[in-house]
C-alpha positions as CSV (number, residue, x, y, z in Angstrom):
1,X,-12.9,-17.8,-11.0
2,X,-11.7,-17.3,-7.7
3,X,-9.0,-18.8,-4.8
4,X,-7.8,-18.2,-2.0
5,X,-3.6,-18.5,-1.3
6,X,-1.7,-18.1,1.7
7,X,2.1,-16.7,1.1
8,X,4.8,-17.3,4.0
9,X,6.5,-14.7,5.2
10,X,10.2,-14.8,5.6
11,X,10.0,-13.6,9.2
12,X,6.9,-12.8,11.4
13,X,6.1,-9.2,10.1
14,X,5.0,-7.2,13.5
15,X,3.3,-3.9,13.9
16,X,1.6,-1.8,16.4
17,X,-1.4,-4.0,16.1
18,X,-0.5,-7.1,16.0
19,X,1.3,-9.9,13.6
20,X,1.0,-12.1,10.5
21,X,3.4,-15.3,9.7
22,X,1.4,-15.8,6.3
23,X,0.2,-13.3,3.5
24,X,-3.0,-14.7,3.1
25,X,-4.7,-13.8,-0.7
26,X,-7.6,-14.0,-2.8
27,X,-6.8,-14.4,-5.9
28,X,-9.6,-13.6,-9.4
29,X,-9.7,-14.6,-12.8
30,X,-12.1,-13.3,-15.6
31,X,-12.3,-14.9,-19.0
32,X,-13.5,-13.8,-22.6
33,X,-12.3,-15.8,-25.1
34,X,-8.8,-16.4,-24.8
35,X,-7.7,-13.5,-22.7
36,X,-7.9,-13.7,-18.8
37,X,-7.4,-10.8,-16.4
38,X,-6.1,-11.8,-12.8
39,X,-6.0,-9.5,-9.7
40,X,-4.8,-10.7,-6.0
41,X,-6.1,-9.5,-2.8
42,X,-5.0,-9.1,0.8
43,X,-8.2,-7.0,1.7
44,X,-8.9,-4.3,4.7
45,X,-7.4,-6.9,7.7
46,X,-8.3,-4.3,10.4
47,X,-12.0,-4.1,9.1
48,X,-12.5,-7.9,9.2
49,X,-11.9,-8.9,5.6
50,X,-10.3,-12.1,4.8
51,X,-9.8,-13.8,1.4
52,X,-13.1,-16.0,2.1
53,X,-15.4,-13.0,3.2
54,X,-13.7,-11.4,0.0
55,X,-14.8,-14.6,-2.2
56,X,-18.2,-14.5,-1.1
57,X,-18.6,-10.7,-2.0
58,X,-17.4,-11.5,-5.6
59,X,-19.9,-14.6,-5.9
60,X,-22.7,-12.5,-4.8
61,X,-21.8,-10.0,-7.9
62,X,-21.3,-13.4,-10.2
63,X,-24.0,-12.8,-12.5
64,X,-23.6,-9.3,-13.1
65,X,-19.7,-9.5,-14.1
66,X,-21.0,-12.3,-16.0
67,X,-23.8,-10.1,-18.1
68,X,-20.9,-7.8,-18.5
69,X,-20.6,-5.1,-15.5
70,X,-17.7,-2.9,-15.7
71,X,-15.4,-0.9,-13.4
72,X,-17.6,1.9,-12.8
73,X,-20.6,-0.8,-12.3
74,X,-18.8,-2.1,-9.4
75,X,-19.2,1.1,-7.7
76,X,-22.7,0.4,-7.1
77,X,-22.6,-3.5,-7.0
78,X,-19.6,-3.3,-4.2
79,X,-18.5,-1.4,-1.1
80,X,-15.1,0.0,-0.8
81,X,-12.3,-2.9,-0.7
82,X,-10.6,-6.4,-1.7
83,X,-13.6,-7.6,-3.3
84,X,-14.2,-5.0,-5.0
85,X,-10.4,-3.7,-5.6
86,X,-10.3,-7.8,-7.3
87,X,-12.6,-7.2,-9.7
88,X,-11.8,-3.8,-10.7
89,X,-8.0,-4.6,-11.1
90,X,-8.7,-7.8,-13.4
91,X,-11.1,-6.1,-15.5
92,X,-8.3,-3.5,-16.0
93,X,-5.5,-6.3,-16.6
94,X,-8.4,-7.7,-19.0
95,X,-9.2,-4.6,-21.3
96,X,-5.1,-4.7,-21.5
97,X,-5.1,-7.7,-23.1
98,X,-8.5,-7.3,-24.7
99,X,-7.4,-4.0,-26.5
100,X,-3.3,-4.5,-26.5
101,X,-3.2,-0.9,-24.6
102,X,-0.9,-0.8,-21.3
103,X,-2.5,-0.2,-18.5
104,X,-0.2,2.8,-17.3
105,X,-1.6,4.2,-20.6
106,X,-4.7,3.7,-20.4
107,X,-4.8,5.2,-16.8
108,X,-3.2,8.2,-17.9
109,X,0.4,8.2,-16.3
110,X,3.0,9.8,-18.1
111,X,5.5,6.9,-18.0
112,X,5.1,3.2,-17.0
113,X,9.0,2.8,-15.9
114,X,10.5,1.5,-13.0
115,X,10.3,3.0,-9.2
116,X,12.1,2.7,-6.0
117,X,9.9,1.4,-3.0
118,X,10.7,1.4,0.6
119,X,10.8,-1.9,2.2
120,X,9.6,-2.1,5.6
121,X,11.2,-2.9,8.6
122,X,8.8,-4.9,11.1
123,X,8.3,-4.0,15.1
124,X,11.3,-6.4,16.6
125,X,13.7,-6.2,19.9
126,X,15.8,-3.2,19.8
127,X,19.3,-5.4,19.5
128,X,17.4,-6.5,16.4
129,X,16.6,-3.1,14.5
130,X,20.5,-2.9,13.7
131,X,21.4,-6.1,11.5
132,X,17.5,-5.9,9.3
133,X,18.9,-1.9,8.9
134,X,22.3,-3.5,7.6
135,X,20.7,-5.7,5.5
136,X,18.6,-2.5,3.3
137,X,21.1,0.0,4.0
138,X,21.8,0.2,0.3
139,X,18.3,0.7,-0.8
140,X,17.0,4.0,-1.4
141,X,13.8,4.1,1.4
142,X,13.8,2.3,4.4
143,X,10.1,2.0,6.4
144,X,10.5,1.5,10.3
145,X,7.1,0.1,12.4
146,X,7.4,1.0,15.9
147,X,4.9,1.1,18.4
148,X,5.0,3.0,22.1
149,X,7.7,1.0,22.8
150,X,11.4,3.2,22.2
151,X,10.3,4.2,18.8
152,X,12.9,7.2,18.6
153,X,15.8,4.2,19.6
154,X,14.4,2.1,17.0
155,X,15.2,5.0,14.5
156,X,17.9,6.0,15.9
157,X,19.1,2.5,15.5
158,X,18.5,2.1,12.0
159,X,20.0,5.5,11.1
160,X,23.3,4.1,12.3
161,X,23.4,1.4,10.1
162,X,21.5,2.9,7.3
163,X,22.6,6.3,6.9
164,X,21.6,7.2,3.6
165,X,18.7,5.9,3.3
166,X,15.2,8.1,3.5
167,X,13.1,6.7,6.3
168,X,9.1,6.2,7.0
169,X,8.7,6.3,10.5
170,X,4.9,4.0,11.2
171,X,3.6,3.8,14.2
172,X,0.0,2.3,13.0
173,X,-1.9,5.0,15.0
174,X,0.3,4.2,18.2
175,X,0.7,7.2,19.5
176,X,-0.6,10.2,21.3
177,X,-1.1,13.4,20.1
178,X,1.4,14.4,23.4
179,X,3.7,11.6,22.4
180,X,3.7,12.9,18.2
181,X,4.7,16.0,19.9
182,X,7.5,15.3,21.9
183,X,9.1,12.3,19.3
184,X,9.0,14.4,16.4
185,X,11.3,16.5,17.2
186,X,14.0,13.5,17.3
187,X,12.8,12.4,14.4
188,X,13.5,15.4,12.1
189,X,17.1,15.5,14.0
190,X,17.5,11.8,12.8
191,X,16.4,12.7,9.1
192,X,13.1,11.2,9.1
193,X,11.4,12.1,5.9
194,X,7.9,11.2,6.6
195,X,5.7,10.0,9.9
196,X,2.9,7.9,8.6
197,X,-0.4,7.9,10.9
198,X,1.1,8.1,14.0
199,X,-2.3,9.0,16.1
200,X,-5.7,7.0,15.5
201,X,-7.8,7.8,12.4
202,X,-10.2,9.3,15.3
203,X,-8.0,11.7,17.2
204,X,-6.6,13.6,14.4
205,X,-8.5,16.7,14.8
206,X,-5.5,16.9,17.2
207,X,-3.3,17.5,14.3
208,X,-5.2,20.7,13.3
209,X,-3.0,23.4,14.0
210,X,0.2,21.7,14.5
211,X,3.9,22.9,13.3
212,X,5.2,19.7,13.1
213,X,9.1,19.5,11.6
214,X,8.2,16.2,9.6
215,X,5.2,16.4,7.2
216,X,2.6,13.5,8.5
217,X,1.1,11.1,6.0
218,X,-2.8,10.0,6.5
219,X,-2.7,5.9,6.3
220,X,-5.6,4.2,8.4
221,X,-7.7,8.0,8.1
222,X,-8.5,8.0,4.2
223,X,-10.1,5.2,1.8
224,X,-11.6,6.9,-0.4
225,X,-12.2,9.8,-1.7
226,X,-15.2,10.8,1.0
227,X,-12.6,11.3,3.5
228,X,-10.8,13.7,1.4
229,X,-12.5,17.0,3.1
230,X,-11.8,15.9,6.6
231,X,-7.4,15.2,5.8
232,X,-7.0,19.3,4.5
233,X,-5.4,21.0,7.3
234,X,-4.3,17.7,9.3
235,X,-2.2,15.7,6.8
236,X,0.6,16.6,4.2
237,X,1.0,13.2,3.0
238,X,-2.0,10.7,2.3
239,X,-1.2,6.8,1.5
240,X,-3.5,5.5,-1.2
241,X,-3.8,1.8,-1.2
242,X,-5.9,-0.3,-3.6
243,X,-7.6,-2.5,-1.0
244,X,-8.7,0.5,1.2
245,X,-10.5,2.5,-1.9
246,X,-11.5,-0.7,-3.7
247,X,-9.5,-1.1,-7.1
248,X,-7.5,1.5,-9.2
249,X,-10.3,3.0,-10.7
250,X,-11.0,4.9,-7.0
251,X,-7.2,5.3,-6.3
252,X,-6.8,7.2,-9.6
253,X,-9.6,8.8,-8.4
254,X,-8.3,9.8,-5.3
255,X,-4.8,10.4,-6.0
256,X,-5.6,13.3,-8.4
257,X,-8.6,14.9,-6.3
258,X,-5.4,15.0,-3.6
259,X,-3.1,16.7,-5.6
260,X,-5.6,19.2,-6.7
261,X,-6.0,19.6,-2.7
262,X,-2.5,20.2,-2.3
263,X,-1.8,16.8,-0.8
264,X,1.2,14.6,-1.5
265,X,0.9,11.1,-2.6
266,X,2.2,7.9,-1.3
267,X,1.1,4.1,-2.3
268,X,1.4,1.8,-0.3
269,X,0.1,-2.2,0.2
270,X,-1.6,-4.3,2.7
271,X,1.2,-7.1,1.7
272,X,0.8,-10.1,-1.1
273,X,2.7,-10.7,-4.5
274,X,3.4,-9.1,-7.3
275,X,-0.4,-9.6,-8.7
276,X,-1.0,-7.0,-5.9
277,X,1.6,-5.1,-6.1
278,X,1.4,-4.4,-10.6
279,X,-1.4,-2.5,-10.5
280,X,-0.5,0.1,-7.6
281,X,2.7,0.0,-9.9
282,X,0.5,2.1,-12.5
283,X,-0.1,4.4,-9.7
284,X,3.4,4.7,-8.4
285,X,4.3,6.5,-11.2
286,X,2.7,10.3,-9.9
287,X,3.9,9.3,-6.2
288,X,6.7,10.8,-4.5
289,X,6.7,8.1,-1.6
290,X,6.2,4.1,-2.6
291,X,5.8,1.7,-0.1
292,X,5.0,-1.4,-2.4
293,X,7.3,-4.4,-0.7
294,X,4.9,-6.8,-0.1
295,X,7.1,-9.6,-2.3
296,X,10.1,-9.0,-0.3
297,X,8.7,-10.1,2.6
298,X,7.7,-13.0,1.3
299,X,9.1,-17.0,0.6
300,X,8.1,-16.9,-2.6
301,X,6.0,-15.0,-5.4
302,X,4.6,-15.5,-8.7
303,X,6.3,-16.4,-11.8
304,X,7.6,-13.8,-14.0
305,X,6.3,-11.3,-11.4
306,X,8.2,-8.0,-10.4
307,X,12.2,-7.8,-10.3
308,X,13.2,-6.0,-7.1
309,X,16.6,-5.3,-7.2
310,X,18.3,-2.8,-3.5
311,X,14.5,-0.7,-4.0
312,X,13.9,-0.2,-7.5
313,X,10.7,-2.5,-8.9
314,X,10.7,-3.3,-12.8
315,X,7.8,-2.6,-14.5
316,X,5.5,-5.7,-14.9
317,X,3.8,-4.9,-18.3
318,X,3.0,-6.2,-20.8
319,X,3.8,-10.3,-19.8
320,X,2.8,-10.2,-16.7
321,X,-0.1,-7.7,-15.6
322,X,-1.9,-4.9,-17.5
């Protein structure tokens, strides 16, 4: 079965690219017997998906969950992304149930405890920047979203009134490769601990070569683990979310393909509730950066879902998810 949900956001959340007032989700549920797996979507917004696109993907693979496809089936029944990710993180939260083995177990993690996430601060007026930093400066990791607009300010800004907080500095590819250049430099001063994307996906052969002072974490340039060869020698950092490779089963995947690479691992979410969040959970466990906030931006979220508590997530298993 299969809905669709819309989430308000406690404030418009604003990047380089645009805005959202709503986390809008699609939201699956697979039966057998009296177990049910559930999964929650947000998809891949800036390739086109929406939770109704994403519904019709999953009905047009009805038959085959239904004769009893499993994760690695979807690879060849599904592309890359929210429908696909849905399916493959209820079948996981399923087997759970099914077989009373945690997820986190299952997947091979060596602990299922709790982590600290960032939690994001969205693009705003500068005189804003100050009072959202005030509001986190007790949590561990702040993110900041800036565009071309001030961006070292904006930092600077938040530093101030966080100052011991570990930043992510996001620009959602807004930069140049001129501009990374002459901000980073600010950055490091300002004890920035990680630059995430800040040049498109398609100009980052402009990182090759580069002796940055802040390690820089691939976001919009990786998916899946085809784009693996192409990050080596550009990105330090790559940020492994579930609706860019299309469930856990290719995040896993990923994650320790990267690691054998000698890349560093960060998860991070394209917003929803805590049904999105639980199983990127399982793979925040191995990840030095989480970026897995999408509740706390939010009205409301499920029952019984994740406790967030100044950056540190409780485990949702076994009530909840997986």
């Amino acid at each position: 079965m299969t809905h669709c949900h819309s989430w308000q956001l406690t404030e418009p959340f604003v990047i380089s690219r645009g805005s959202m007032a709503t986390s809008d989700v699609a939201i699956v549920e697979l039966h057998e017997g009296n177990h049910v797996g559930r999964s929650e979507t947000v998809g891949v917004l800036y390739r086109g998906e929406t939770p109704e696109t994403i519904s019709r993907q999953i009905e047009s693979v009805h038959a085959a969950i239904e004769a009893g496809a499993g994760r690695e089936d979807l690879y060849q029944l599904l592309p890359a992304g929210g429908a696909r990710n849905a399916l493959d993180c209820a079948l996981w939260d399923l087997e759970a149930k099914l077989t009373g083995v945690r997820t986190w177990q299952s997947a091979g993690m060596p602990r299922g405890g709790p982590v600290r996430t960032a939690v994001t601060i969205g693009i705003r007026p500068l005189s804003a920047y100050e009072s959202a930093a005030r509001r986190l400066a007790d949590h561990p990791w702040i993110k900041i979203k800036v565009g071309h607009s001030e961006p070292v300010e904006a930092v600077r800004i938040v530093r101030h009134a966080a100052p011991n907080a570990r930043l992510v500095v996001d620009p959602n590819q807004a930069w140049s490769i001129a501009e990374l250049e002459a901000y980073a430099p600010a950055m490091a001063q300002l004890k920035v601990d990680l630059l995430e994307q800040p040049v498109s996906a398609g100009a980052d052969d402009g990182l090759l070569g580069l002796n940055l002072p802040i390690p820089i974490c691939a976001d919009e340039a990786v998916n899946t683990i085809d784009e693996l060869p192409h990050l080596i020698g550009r990105y330090q950092f790559i940020n492994i979310k579930l609706d860019k490779t299309g469930g856990l089963t290719e995040a896993l995947r990923l994650a320790h393909a990267a690691r054998a690479q000698g890349l560093r691992l960060m998860v991070g979410c394209m917003t929803g509730g805590s049904l999105a969040m639980a199983p990127a959970m399982v793979l925040a466990q191995i990840c030095e950066v989480v970026d897995l906030d999408g509740p706390v931006l939010q009205q409301e979220d499920w029952p019984g879902g994740i406790v967030y508590e100044r950056g540190t997530m409780q485990p949702p298993w076994p009530a909840f998810w997986g």
